[in-house]
N, C-alpha and C positions, 0 to 999 in steps of 0.2 A: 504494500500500500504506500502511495507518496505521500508523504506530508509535506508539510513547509520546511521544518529540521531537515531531511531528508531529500528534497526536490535535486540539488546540485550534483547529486552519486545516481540520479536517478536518468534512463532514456530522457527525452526531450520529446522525441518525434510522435505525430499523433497529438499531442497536448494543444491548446487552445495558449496563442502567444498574441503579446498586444506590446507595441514599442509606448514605453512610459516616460522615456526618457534618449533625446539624440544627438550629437555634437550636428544635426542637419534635420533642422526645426519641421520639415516638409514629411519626414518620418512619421512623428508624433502621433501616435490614435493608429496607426494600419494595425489590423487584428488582421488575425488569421489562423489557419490549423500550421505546424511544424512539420515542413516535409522533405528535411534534410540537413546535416551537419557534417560539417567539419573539423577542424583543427580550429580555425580562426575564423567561420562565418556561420550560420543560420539561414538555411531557406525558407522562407512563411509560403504558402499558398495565399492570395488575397486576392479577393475580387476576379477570380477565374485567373492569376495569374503567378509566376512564380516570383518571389523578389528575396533576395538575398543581403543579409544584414553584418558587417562585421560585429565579431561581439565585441570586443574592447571598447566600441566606440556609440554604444548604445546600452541601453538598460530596458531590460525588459521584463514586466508581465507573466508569468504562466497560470490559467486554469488550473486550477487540482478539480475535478468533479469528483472524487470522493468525498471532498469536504464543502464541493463549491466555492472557495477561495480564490482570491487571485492571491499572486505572491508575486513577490517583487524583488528582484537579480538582477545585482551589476553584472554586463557582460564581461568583464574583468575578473569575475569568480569563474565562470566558465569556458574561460580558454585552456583548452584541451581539447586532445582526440575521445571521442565518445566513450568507446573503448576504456581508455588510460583514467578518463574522469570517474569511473566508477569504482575504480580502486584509491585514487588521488583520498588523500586527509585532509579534510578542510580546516582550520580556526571555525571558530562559532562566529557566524558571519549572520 
C-alpha cells in the first residue's frame, strides 16, 4: 500500500501527477496519469498527449487513491533510476 511516508520507494507510473510547482510558470496545474520515467525526467499523459517533465526542476503532486490524498514531492527527492529508487534510503523528507 502507498502512503505519503512511503510514496518516494514506491513505482510512480499509473499514479495520478499534477505539477504544483515549476522553474516554467506555463507548467503549473497540467495533471495527468504517469506514463513513464527515467533517470532524470517524468512522462504525464495530459490532455491526449505525452509531455515530459525534468524532475529537478519541478515539484510535483501525486494521487494516493488509497487514501485519496495528494502528496507533495520535490523532484529533487526523486532523481533516480526507478529501479535504484526503490532500494535508495531517504532522510524523513
Amino acid at each position: 500500500m502507498i502512503t505519503p511516508e512511503n510514496l518516494v520507494r514506491h513505482e510512480l507510473i499509473g499514479l495520478k501527477a499534477r505539477i504544483a510547482d515549476s522553474s516554467n510558470p506555463a507548467a503549473v496545474g497540467i495533471q495527468g496519469m504517469v506514463v513513464g520515467e527515467t533517470r532524470n525526467s517524468l512522462t504525464v499523459e495530459a490532455d491526449g498527449k505525452e509531455k515530459r517533465f525534468i524532475k529537478d526542476q519541478h515539484v510535483f503532486s501525486f494521487f494516493l487513491p488509497d487514501s485519496g490524498k495528494w502528496v507533495r514531492v520535490d523532484g529533487k527527492i526523486i532523481v533516480a533510476r526507478p529501479e535504484d529508487r526503490v532500494k535508495k534510503k531517504f532522510r524523513k523528507w
